[in-house]
C-alpha positions, 0 to 999 in steps of 0.5 A: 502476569501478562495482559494477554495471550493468544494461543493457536497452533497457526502462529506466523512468526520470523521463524515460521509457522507453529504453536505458540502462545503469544503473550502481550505486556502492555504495548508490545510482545513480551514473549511467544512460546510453547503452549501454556508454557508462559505463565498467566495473564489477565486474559487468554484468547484460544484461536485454535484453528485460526490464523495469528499472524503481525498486523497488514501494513498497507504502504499506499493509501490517500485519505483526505484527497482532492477528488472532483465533485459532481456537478463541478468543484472539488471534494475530500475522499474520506478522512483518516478516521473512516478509512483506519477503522474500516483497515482495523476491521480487516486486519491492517494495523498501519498506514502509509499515506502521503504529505503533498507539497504545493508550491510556495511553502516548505516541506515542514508546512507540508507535515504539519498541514497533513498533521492536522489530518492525522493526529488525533484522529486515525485509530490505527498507527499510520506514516507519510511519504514525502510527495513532490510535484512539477518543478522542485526548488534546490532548497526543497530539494536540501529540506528533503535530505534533512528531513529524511534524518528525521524520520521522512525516509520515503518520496514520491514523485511522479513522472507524468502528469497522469491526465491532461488535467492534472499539469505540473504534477510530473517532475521532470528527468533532470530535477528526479536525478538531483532529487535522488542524489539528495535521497540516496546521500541521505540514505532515504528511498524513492518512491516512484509513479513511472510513466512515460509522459510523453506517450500518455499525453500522446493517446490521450490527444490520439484516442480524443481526435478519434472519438473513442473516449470512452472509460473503457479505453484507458489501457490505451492510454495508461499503456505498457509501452509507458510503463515498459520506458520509464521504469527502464529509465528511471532504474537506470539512472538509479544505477548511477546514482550510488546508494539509490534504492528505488520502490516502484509504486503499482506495478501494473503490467509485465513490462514493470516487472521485467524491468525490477527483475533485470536491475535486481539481477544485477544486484540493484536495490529496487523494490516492487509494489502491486495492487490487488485491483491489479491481480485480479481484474484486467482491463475487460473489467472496465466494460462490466456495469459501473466498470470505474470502480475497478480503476486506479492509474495506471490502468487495469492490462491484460491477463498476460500482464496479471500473471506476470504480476503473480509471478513477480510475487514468486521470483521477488520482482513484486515485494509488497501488495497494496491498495492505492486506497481512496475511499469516496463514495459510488457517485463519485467513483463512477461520475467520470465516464472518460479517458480524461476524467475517471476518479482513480483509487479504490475502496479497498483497505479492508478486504485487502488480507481476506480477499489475498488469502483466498487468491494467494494461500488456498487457490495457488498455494502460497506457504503462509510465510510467502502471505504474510511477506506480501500482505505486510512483513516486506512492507515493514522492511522496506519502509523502514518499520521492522521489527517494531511492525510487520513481526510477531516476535519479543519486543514488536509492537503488539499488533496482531490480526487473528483471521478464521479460515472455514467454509468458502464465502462471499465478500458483502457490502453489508458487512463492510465499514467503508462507502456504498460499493466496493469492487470486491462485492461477491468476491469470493473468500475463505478466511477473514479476520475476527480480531485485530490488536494493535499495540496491545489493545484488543480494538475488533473482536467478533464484529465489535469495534473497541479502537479510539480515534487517538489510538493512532500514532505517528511513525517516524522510520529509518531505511536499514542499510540492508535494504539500501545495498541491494535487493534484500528481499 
């Protein structure tokens, strides 16, 4: 006797898609077979005409974040709590955020700082990478490699400090290849914010001399020229470094993607990750009302820079669509009206799946496979979750999102689980999901939310060796 099956005749398995039953014991999929050819179960779920495919992973997300506060001072972005409910509603069943070293304590204080965030009170499962800034000790450095051991397999660096405000973020070129000798001898992945320092901080001092600092020039700043030197130089001191594997976070113009496609020509494992914001809006966005909700660093580009993306999704250049999600509130989105104070993130974690089917399986085609790749299988390669996330096959965690295609709609506020605006209202949709299960608990059904903020549990993770030796994906 099974917990459950659910039965459509749209399962997105490894295999592909078909009609299947898809049969829960406890916490995990005991089996997916031929319709009614599973034996009984407690209960059984007919989905029909919809959609069941392995819950969404979004890898790039940051809750409990330090934002500026109107009026001065500082506050949190919102906690994991109402950030992992609103991505349950739309279909994502884990997330990966990041645990934040400051200077002056280990990277164990880190997690276990970051902990104190996250146990106990996230309801779906969730996971850190590892975020280093400005100039890294060597002790650091060797705790890093351990703790890639131990499960902490990804670091984020920056190479820029973003805006004048933010100094000692960026870790500078000599400590990134010390790190990433470290990383790599330990089978570990970089996780990387590429920009080019030096011609940021450049445009910011140019664009403020010439008075044009309004939001609305922020692709001046954040420019493709920036992303188009650092990646080439931080891939290429990747390609020296033996057993690098690199993910390039928010790739946000066609010069980021040149620069993956090269280095994955010539058989280099370097991965990369885009954003919806990015797929979808371009830096003309940024002059409509309240133009800031549309941002996150880098900046929005040009449409030439969007299908370059789109393509980058097609030849493999792109792996992984995700969110940068912040979730605060519109006051507090749109208070910075300057090329130097803009709030970045978004308020995005759950129209993710619904708005990506739309764009990606009914107005260009993608296969469902292709979908479900982008929105969460390559995220769980990468990251080192598969086969326990990112699958609908025996022995994964039962996590499963079940969407409902049907008549085309509009994504609402009122509908939403997150903050007072979101910069997908009045996009347009085609499915959205009804059901989310993770590890075998039915925790969304028809509107209703069944999940326990204890629900959510830690996942330590391991690279596989394919993803390290080349560009597995």
């Amino acid at each position: 006797m099974f917990d459950l099956i659910i039965r459509s005749d749209r399962v997105v398995t490894p295999h592909g898609v078909g009609e299947y039953d898809v049969a829960v014991k406890g916490e995990k999929i005991a089996a997916i077979g031929a319709p009614e050819s599973l034996g009984d179960a407690t209960r059984v779920v007919d989905a029909r005409g919809k959609i069941v495919m392995p819950g969404g992973i979004d890898p790039h997300v940051h809750c409990s974040w330090i934002l500026p506060a109107p009026g001065g001072g500082h506050l949190l972005s919102d906690p994991p709590a109402k950030v992992s409910r609103a991505a349950l509603y739309g279909g994502t069943t884990t997330l990966i955020d990041f645990a934040n070293w400051e200077r002056g304590t280990s990277m164990r204080q880190t997690i276990a700082k970051r902990d104190e965030d996250w146990a106990g009170k996230c309801y779906c499962d969730y996971a850190y990478h590892l975020m280093l800034q400005g100039e890294l000790p060597m002790a650091l450095i060797e705790e890093v490699g351990e703790l890639i051991g131990e499960g902490y397999p990804t670091v984020k660096i920056f190479t820029t400090d973003i805006t004048p405000s933010r100094r000692g973020r960026m870790v500078d070129f000599g400590d990134l290849w010390e790190l990433l000798k470290v990383v790599a001898a330990n089978r570990g992945l970089g996780v990387i914010h590429s920009e080019d320092n030096d011609i940021v901080m450049h445009m910011y001092d140019k664009l403020i001399a010439e008075g044009r600092v309004g939001f609305e020039n922020m692709a001046e700043v954040h420019n493709t020229l920036s992303e188009d030197l650092s990646f080439r130089r931080v891939i290429r001191l990747a390609e020296n470094i033996d057993g690098c594997a690199l993910y390039m976070m928010h790739v946000s113009a066609a010069t980021g993607v040149a620069a993956i496609a090269e280095s994955r020509a010539r058989g280099y494992p370097i991965y990369g990750e885009t954003l919806h914001q990015y797929m979808l809006f371009t830096s003309e966005d940024y002059k409509r009302p309240n133009g800031q909700i549309y941002h996150t660093y880098p900046s929005l580009k040009s449409r030439a820079d969007q299908e370059a993306l789109w393509r980058g999704t097609r030849d493999g250049s792109i792996n992984s669509v995700a969110t940068d999600e912040i979730c605060c509130t519109l006051a507090v989105k749109v208070q910075g009206k300057r090329i130097d104070d803009t709030t970045g993130g978004n308020s995005a974690v759950e129209p993710r799946l619904g708005v990506m089917y739309a764009e990606m399986v009914d107005k260009r085609g993608y296969s469902l496979e292709r979908y479900v790749d982008l929105v969460s299988t390559n995220a769980a390669k990468i990251m080192g979750l598969y086969p326990r996330k990112g699958a609908l096959a025996p022995g994964s965690d039962a996590d499963i999102a079940v969407l409902a295609p049907g008549e085309k709609r509009r994504v609402r506020l009122e509908d939403l689980h997150e903050t007072d605006y979101s910069p997908w209202e009045g996009h347009e949709i085609s499915a959205w999901p009804v059901m989310t299960v993770l590890r075998g608990k039915i925790v969304v059904e028809d509107g209703a939310f069944h999940g326990d903020e204890a629900d959510g549990q830690y996942l330590k993770r391991r690279i596989p060796a394919e993803i390290l030796s080349g560009p597995a994906l």
